[in-house]
C-alpha positions as a printed Julia matrix, in Angstrom:
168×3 Matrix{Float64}:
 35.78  166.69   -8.79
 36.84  170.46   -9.72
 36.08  171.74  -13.16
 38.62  172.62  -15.52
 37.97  176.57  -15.32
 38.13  176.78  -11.37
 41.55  174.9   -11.63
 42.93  177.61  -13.82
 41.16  180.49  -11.61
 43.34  178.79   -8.8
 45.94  178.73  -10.76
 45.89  182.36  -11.43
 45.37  183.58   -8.76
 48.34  181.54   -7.04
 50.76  182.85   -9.29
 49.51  186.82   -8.84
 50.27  185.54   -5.28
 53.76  184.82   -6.07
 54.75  187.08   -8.02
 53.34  189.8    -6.08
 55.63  188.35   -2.82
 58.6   187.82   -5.21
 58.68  191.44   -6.26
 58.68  192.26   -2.91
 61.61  189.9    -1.43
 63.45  191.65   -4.54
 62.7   195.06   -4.2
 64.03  194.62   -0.64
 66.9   193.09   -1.67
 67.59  195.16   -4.85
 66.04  198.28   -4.03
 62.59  200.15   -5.88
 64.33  201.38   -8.89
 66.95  198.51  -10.32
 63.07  196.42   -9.38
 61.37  198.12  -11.98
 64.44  198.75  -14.36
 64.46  194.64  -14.25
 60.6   194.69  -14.8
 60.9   196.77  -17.28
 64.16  195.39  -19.46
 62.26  191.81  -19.01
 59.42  193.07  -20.79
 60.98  194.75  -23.63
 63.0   191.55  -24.1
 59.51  190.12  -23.88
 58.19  192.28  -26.63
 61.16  191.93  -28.86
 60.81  187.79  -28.83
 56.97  188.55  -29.71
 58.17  189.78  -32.85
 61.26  187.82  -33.65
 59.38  184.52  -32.93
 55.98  185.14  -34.89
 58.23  186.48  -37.71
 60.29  182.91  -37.63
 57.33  181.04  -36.89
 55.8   182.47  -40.22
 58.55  182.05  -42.24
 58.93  178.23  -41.34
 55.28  177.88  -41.76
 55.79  179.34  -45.34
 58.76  177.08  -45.87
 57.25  174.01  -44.51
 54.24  174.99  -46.92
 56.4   175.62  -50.42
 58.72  172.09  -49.73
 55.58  169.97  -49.11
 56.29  168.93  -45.89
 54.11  169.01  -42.51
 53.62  172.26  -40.39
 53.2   170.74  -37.1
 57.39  171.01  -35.37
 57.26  174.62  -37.2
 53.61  175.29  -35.75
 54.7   173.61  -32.13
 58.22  176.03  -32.35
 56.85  178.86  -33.01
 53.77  178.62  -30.32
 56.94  177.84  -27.58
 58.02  181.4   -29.0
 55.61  182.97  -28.43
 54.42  181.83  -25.15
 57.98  182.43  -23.93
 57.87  186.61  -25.13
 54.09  186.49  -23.4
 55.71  185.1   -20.28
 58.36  187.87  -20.68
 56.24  190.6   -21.24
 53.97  189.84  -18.41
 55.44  191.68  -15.64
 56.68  189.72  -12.59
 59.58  187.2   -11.93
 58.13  183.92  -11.86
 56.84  184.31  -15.27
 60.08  185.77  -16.56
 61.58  182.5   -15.35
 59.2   180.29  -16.74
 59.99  182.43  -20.27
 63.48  181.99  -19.6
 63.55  178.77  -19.33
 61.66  177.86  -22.55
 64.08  179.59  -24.18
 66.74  176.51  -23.59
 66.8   174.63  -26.32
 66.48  171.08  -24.23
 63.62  172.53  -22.67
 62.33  173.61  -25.59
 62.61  170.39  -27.57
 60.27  168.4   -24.55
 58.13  171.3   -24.13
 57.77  170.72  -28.36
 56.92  166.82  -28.03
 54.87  167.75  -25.55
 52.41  170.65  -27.29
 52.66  167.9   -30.53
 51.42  165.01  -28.49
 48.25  167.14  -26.89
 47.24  168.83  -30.41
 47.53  165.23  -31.86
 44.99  164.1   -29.12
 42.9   166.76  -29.9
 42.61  166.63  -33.52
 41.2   164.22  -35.84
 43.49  161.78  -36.85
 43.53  162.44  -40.52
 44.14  166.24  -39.56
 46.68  165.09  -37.55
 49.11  163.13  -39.95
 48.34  166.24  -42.43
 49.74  169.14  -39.7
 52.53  165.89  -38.35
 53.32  164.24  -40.75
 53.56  160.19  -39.98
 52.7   158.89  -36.71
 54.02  156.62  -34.66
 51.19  154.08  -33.34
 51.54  151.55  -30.34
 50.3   148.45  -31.25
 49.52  146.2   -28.44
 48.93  142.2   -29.54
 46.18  141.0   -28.09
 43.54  137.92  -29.06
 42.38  137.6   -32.2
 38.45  137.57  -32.49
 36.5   135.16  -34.63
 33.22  135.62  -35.52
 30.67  132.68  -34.05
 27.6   131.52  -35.8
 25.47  132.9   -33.34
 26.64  136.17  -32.23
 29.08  138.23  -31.46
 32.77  137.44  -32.21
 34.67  135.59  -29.87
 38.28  135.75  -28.97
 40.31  132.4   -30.8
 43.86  131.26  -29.18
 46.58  132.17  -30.2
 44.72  132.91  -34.09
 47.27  135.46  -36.3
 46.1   138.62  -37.5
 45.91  138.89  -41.5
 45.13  141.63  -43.48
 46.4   144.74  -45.07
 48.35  147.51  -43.03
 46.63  150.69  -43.63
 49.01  154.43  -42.69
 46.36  155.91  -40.81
């Protein structure tokens, strides 16, 4: 099975690939100069949404902060942000697109529950309801066990489950 890190390498290296071959179907479509104007106006546009989405992504951070309520849609927002303006800046097409495209507020939104759902994998849950707020937890019925006077517990038919519900 392939590592982790050589998948990205591949990765990487793919899309130099592309985007290498895409500026040159465009520059022979387009022409050298409009090319790099476009490369160019991409990345300033790039550069600009750096700024404009850390700024927003602060100040909802703040916000969030001061009313007491959990960072993690501001935090998820503002990383989309700012991975779309480092797509921009980058120079090349296929990463402008992929910047471009985050910028769509439908997009956007998925590529959100998405980022939440892997940082709430990755975290602890108690840091996880903190940054969150309230998750929602599948819970899946299943036999109830019974403890057995001579070892382990043991599943019972059909026995309900009692207790307290703990948030967790």
């Amino acid at each position: 099975m392939p590592r982790r890190g050589s998948l990205v390498g591949i990765a990487v290296l793919l899309t130099v690939v592309v985007e290498i071959a895409l500026f040159v179907v465009v520059t022979h479509w387009l022409g050298i100069g409009p090319t790099l104007l476009l490369v160019v106006a991409t990345s300033l546009l790039g550069a600009w949404l750096l700024r404009t989405a850390g700024l927003r992504a602060w100040r909802g951070l703040r916000e969030a902060g001061m009313a007491g309520r959990p960072p993690g849609r501001e935090v998820s927002q503002g990383l989309l942000g700012l991975l779309s303006g480092l797509l921009l800046v980058l120079p090349g097409f296929l990463t402008d697109l992929v910047g471009l495209v985050l910028l769509a507020p439908p997009v956007r939104r998925l590529a959100g529950r998405g980022v939440t759902r892997v940082a709430e994998r990755r975290m602890p849950s108690g840091l996880a309801g903190d940054v969150f707020g309230p998750r929602r937890v599948r819970v899946r019925r299943g036999p109830a066990y019974q403890p057995t006077p001579d070892g382990p517990a043991a599943p019972a038919a059909d026995a309900p489950i009692e207790g307290e519900i703990v948030d967790g």
